[in-house]
C-alpha positions in Angstrom: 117.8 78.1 109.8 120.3 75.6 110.5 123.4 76.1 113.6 126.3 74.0 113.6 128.7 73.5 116.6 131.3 71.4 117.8 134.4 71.9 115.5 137.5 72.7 116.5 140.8 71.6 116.4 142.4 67.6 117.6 145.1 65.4 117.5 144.8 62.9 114.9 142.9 59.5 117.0 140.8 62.2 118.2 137.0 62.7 118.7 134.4 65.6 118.2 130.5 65.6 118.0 128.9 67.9 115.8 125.4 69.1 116.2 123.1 71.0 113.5 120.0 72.3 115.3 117.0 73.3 113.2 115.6 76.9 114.9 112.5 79.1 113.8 109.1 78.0 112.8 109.2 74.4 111.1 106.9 71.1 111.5 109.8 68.9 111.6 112.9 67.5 109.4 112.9 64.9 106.7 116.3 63.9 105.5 119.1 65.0 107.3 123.2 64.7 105.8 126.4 66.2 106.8 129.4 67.1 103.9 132.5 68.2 103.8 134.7 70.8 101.9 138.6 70.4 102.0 140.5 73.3 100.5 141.0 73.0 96.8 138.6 70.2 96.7 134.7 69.8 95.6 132.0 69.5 98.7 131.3 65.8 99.4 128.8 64.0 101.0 130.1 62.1 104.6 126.9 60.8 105.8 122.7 60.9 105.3 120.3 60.1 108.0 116.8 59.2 106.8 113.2 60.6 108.4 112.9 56.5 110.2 116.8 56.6 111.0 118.2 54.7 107.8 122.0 55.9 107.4 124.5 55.9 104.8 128.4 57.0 105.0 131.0 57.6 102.4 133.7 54.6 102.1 136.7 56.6 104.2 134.6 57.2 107.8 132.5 53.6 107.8 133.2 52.7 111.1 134.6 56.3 111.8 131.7 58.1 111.8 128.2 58.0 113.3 125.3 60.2 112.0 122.3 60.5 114.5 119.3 62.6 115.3 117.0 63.8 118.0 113.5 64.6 116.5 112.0 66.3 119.5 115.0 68.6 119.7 115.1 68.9 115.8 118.5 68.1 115.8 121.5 66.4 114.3 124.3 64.8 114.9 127.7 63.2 113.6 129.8 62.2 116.2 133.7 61.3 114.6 136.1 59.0 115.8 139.4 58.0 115.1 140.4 61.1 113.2 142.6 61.8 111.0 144.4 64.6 109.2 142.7 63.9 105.9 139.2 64.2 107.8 140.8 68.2 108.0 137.6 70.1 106.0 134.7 72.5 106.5 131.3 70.2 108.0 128.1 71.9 107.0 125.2 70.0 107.5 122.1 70.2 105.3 118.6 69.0 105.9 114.9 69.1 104.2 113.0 71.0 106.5 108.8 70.9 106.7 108.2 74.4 106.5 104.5 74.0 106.6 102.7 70.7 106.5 103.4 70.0 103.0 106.1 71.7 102.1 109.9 71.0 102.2 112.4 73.3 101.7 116.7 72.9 102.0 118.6 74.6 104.6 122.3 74.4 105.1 124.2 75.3 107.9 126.9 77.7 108.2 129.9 75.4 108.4 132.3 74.7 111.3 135.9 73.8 110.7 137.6 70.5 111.6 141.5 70.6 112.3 143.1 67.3 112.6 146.5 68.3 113.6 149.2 66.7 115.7 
């Protein structure tokens, strides 16, 4: 399974890191990509991080927003800068998960909330 942390609550300019740690028996973590669900709006993608580290982020956090990993701790991360109120959303974090040598399978994580909020 997948456990997010690090949301909370800060002033807009603000900065949090969120991590999604991988727990239970796995062989690793292929693809790795954190979204986002405002209220009243559909889930979207913020950013992807590749097995070799490749990334990709929506237009609004470029420059915002940094997606990482740590393979030995079979973790992620996306540390946010610079926030601002319309960053305000649920962050789950999915990734493809080597469940035996072969195999993938998709895990999300539970969600943690982001408040942007003077």
């Amino acid at each position: 399974q997948l456990v997010e942390s690090g949301g909370g609550l800060v002033q807009p300019g603000g900065s949090l890191r969120l991590s999604c740690a991988a727990s239970g028996r796995i062989f690793g973590i292929n693809a790795m990509a954190w979204y986002r669900q405002a209220p009243g709006k559909q889930r979207e993608l913020v950013a992807h991080i590749t097995s070799g580290g490749s990334t990709d982020y929506m237009d609004s956090v470029k420059g915002r927003f940094t997606i990482s990993r740590d393979n030995a701790k079979n973790t992620g991360y996306l540390q946010m800068n610079s926030l601002k109120p319309e960053d305000t959303a649920v962050y789950y974090c999915n990734a493809f998960v080597y469940i035996d040598s072969y195999t993938l399978k998709s895990y999300w994580g539970q969600g943690t909330q982001v408040t942007v909020s003077s």
